[in-house]
C-alpha positions in Angstrom: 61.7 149.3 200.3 62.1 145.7 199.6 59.0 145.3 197.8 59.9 147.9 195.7 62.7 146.3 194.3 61.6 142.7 194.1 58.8 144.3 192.0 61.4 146.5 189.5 63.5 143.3 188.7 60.0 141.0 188.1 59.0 144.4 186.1 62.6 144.2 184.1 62.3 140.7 183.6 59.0 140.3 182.0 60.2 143.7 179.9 63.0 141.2 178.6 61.0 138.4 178.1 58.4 140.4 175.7 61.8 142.0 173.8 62.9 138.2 173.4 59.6 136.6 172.0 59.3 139.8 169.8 62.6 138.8 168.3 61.7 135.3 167.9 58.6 136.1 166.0 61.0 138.5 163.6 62.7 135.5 162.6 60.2 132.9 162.0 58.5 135.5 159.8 61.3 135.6 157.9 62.4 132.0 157.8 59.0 131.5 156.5 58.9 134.3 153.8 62.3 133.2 152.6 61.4 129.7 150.8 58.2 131.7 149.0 60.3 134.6 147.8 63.0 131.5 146.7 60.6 129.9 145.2 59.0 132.5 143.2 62.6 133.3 141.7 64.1 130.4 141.0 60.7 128.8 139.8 61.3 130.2 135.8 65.1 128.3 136.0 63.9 125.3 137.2 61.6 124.8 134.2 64.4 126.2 132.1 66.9 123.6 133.5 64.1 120.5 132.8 63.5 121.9 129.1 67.1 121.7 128.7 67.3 117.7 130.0 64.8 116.8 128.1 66.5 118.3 125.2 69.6 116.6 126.3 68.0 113.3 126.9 68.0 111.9 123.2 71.4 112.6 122.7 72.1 110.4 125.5 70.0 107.9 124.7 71.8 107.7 121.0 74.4 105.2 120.5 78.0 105.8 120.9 80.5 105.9 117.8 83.1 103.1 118.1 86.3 104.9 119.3 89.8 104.1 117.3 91.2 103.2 121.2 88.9 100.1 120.8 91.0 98.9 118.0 94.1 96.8 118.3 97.2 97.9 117.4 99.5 96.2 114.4 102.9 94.2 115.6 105.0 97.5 116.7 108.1 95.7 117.1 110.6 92.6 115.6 110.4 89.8 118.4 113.1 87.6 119.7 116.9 88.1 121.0 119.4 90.0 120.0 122.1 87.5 120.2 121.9 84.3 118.5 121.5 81.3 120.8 123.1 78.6 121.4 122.0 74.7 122.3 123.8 74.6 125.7 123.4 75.1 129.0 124.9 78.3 130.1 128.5 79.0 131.5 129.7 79.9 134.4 130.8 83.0 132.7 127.8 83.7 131.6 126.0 82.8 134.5 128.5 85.2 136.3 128.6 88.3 134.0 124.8 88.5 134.6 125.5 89.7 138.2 128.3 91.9 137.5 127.4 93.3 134.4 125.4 96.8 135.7 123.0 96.7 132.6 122.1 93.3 133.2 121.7 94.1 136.7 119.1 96.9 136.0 117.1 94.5 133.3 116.7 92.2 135.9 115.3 94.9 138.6 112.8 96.0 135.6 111.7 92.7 135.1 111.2 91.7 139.3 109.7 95.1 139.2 107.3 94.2 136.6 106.3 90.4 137.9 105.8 92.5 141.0 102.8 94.4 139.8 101.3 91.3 137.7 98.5 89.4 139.8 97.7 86.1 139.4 94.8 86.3 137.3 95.8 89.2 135.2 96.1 86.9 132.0 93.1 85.7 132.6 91.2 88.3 132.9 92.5 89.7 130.2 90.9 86.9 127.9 87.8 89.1 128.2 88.8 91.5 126.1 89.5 90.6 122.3 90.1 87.2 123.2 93.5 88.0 125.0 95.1 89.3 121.5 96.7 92.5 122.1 98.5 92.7 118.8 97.7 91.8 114.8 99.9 90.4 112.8 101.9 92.1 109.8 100.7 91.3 106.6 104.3 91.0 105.3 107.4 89.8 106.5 109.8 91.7 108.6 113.3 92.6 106.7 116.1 90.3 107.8 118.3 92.8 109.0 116.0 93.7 110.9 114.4 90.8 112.3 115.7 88.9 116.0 116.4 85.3 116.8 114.4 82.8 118.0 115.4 81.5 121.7 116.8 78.2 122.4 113.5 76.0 123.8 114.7 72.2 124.8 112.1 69.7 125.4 111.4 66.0 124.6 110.0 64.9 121.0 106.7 63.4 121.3 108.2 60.5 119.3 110.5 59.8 122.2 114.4 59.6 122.6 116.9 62.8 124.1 115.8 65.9 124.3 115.6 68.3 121.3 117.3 72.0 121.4 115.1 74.2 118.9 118.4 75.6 117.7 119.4 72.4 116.5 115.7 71.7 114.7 114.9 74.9 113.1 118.5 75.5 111.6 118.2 75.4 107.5 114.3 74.9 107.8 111.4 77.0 107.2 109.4 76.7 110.1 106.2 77.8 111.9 106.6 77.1 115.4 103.4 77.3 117.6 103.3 78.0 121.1 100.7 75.7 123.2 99.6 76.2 126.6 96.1 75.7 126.6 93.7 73.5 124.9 92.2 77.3 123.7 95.9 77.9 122.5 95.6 74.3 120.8 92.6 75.7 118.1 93.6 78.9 117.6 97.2 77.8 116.5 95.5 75.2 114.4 93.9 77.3 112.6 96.5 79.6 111.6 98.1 77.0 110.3 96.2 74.8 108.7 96.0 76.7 105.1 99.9 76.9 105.3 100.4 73.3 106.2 98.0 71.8 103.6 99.9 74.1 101.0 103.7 73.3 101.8 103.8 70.2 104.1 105.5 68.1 101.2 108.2 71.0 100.7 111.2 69.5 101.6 112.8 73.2 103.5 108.9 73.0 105.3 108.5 71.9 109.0 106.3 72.8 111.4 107.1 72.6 115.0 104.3 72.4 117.9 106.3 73.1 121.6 103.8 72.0 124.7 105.0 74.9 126.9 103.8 74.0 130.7 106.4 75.5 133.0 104.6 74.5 135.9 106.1 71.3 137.8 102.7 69.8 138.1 101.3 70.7 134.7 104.5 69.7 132.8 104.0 66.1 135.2 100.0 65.4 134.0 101.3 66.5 130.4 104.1 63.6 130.5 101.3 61.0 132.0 99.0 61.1 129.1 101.5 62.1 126.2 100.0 58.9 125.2 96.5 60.6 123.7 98.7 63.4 122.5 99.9 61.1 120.4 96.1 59.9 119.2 95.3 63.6 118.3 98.7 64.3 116.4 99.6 63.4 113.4 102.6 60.6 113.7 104.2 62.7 110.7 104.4 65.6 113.0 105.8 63.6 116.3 109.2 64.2 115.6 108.9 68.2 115.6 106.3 68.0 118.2 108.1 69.0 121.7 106.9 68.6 125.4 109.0 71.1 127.3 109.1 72.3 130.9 111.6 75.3 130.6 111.0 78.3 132.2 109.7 81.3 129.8 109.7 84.3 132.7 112.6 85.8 130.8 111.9 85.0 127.4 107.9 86.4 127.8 108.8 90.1 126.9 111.1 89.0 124.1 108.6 86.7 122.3 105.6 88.8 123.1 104.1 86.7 124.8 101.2 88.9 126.9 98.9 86.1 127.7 99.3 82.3 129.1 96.3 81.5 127.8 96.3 81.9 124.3 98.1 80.9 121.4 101.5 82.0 119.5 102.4 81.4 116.0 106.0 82.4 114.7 107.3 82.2 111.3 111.3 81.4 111.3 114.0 81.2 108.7 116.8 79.4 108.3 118.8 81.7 109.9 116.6 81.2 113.3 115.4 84.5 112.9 111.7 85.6 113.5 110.4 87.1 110.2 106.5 87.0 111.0 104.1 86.2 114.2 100.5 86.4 115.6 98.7 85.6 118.3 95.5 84.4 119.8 92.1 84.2 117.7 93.4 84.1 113.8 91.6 86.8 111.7 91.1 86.0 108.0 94.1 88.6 106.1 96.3 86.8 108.9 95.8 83.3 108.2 96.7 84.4 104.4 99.6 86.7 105.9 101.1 83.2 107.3 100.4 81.6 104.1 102.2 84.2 101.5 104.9 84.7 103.8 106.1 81.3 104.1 105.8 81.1 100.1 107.8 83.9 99.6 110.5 82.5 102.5 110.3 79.4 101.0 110.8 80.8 97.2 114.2 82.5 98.5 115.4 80.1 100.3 115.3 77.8 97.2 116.8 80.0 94.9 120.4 78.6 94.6 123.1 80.9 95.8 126.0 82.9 93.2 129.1 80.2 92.5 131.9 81.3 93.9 133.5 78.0 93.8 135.9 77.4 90.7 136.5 81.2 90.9 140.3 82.3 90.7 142.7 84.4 89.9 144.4 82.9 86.6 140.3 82.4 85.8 139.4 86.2 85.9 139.8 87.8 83.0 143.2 90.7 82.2 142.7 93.7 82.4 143.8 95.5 78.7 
């Protein structure tokens, strides 16, 4: 009776066995049918798709059209301060009203905000591209009423003596004041001015002022040392209205426009201290000419004498019939 069973269960088993392999062999016949029948169908698109790159591929190939997004923009806005300065240190009023005032409060969160964000080589880098210039000049003057002041910069004439407040210097002047940081800053600014300087440098309303900007302690130090071949490269005409200054420009960078350490800033101001034209970086040609015509026509105005009103009284106006 044993034997009987031990030989149903070896009989089920190998009846098992033969259903599995059967099933296994079902499969791998249609694993392997699968990629031919795939094949055979999507065969035609494949073709298709590789007619269709081919046809595609010259019009990669062909060069791009230069986008407008490439191009700089024109000066979008009047630079400078609101308020006109003043050649003196600042109050304790003023000093305090800063952190009371709520609107001052929030500028100076924007600005932190912004500083934040800005790595150390971000001016640098961005000398790659168009030579740092982020803006082109106007190529006429910007209207009085509308234009802003020029900030109060102190620093030491390269002639020697006190120190000079640009307030002081540029009041009842026409003046193109030039921004130098670099020794790239140096030729650019040179350049924009040169035409303009040759032209008007024997005006007597005509000055042009060259401020050394190197806020940094050790910078500003090396620049004092050899202020000596400064003075070999400069004209001794120009030593007078040539300033070394150390002053801090972290809040006056936004103001003045100026993007870039690196590169070179060229600001046309009026007698009133008021910034009526400015470039920077790399000078184009219609720029240099821009500088050229505008201080012409400031300096044509400025000229002009102004309507007597001395002399003028009642018992000289004329009665009324």
């Amino acid at each position: 009776m044993c034997s009987f069973f031990r030989y149903a269960l070896q009989q089920h088993r190998l009846s098992g066995t033969s259903t599995a392999v059967r099933l296994c062999l079902r499969q791998r016949r249609l694993i392997s049918s699968t990629p031919h029948r795939n094949a055979e169908l999507s065969g035609p698109k494949s073709t298709e798709s590789k007619e269709k790159e081919k046809e595609k591929a010259p019009e990669a190939d062909a060069p791009n059209p230069p986008s407008s997004e490439t191009a700089l923009p024109l000066l979008q806005r009047p630079l400078g301060l609101r308020d006109r300065p003043k050649a003196q240190a600042k109050s304790w009023e003023e000093t305090k009203e800063k952190y009371i005032d709520q609107d001052k409060r929030m500028e100076e969160r924007t600005h932190l905000a912004r500083e934040a964000v800005r790595g150390h080589f971000t001016d640098l880098n961005n000398t790659r591209k168009h030579g740092g210039k982020t803006w082109i000049a106007p190529k006429v003057m910007i209207r009085e009423d509308k234009a802003l002041y020029f900030p109060d910069i102190f620093g030491t004439p390269l002639a020697g003596g006190e120190k000079v407040h640009t307030t002081d210097l540029l009041a009842g002047k026409v003046s193109v004041v030039t921004l130098l940081t670099t020794r790239m800053s140096e030729i650019q600014t040179a350049q924009f001015v040169e035409p303009t300087q040759t032209s008007f440098s024997d005006h007597p309303l005509y000055q042009h002022v060259q401020i050394n900007l190197q806020d940094n302690l050790i910078k500003s130090f090396l620049v004092s040392i050899f202020a000596s071949s400064i003075r070999k490269s400069v004209p001794q005409p120009l030593w007078p209205t040539y300033l070394i200054s150390s002053q801090n420009m972290e809040y006056l960078r936004e103001p003045l426009g100026l993007a870039n350490r690196h590169v070179g800033y060229v600001y046309l101001v009026d007698p009133k201290l008021k910034i009526r034209w400015a470039a920077c970086a790399d000078p184009k040609a219609e720029e240099i000419a821009a500088l050229r015509t505008c201080t012409s026509v400031l300096l044509d105005r400025s000229t002009k004498p102004s309507a007597p009103t001395e002399g003028y009284s009642q018992a000289s106006a004329p009665k009324s019939a």
